[in-house]
N, C-alpha and C positions, 0 to 999 in steps of 0.2 A: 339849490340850483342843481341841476341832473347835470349830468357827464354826457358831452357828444363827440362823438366817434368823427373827424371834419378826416374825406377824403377827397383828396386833391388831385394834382398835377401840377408839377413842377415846370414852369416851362422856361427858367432863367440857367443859366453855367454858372455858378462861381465860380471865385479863383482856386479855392479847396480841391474842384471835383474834376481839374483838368489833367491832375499827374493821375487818378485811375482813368480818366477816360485815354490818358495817352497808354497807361502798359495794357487796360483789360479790353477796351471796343476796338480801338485803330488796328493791333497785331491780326489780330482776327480774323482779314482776308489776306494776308500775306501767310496763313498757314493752309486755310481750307481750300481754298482758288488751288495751288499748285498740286496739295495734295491729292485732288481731284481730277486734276488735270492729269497728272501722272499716272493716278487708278484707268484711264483710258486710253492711256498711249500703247499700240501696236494691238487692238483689240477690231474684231472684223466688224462689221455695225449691226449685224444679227445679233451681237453677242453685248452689245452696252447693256440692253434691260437689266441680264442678270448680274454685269460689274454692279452697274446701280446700285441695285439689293445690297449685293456682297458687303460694295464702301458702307451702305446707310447700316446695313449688321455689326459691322468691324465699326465704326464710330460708337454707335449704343455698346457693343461693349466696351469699347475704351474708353467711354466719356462713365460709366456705371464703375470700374474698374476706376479709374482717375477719379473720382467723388469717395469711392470708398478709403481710399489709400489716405487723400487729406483728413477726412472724417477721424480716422487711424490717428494721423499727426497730430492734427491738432486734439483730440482724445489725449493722448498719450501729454502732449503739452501740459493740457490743463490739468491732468491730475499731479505732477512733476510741480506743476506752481504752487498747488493747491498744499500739496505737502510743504513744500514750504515754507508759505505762509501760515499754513496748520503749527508745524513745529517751532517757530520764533513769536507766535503768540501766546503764550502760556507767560502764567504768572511769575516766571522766575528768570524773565527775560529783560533786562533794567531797561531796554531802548524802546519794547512794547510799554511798559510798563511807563518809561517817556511819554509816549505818544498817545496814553491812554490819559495818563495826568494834564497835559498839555490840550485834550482836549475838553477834559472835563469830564469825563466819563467813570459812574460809579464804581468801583472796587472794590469785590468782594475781600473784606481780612478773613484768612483765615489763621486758626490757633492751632497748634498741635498738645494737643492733652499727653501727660507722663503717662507711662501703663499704670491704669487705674485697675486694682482687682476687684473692683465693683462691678465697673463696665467690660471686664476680659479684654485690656489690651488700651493700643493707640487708638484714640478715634480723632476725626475734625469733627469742629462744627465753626458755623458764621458768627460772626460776634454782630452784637444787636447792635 
């Protein structure tokens, strides 16, 4: 059976998607409405075209500046997890090593060989 790509449209609200639609759509004209408004207050009407410009320049950067900064955060987040989840996985971790039993997941033993002057030194290896 082949794989298909199904694109839709949503067109119902759950009850999941009304606390983002309450903090991310609703806010929305309660910041640009005013701050717009205010971009035109005490301006002669010769002169709205270039406020115009000016606001829609100052948004693009702010909105390009405000995208980078979160990019930044959550960047920064995820490597800070990632570390440490990286460092309490390792095999010498008995709660990973829980969690790995428990779910049934193979594990490698490994042996620590004495210094062998055969081989120059410690080595590992996996036992079969």
């Amino acid at each position: 059976m082949a794989d298909r790509i199904v694109i839709g449209f949503i067109t119902t609200v759950e009850f999941y998607n009304l606390p983002y639609l309450r903090r991310g759509l609703l806010p929305v004209p309660f910041i640009f409405i005013p701050a717009t408004l205010v971009s035109y207050l005490g301006l002669p009407p010769g002169k709205s075209n270039a406020a115009a410009g000016l606001l829609n320049f100052m948004r693009n950067i702010g909105s390009g500046v405000g995208t980078s900064l979160v990019v930044v955060m959550l960047t920064q987040g995820s490597q800070f997890h990632q570390t440490m989840l990286a460092s309490h996985a390792s095999m010498g971790d008995p709660a990973f090593l829980g969690v790995c039993r428990r779910r049934n997941h193979v594990l490698p033993v490994v042996h620590l060989k004495k210094n062998d002057p055969h081989e120059g030194g410690a080595s590992s290896t996996a036992a079969h």
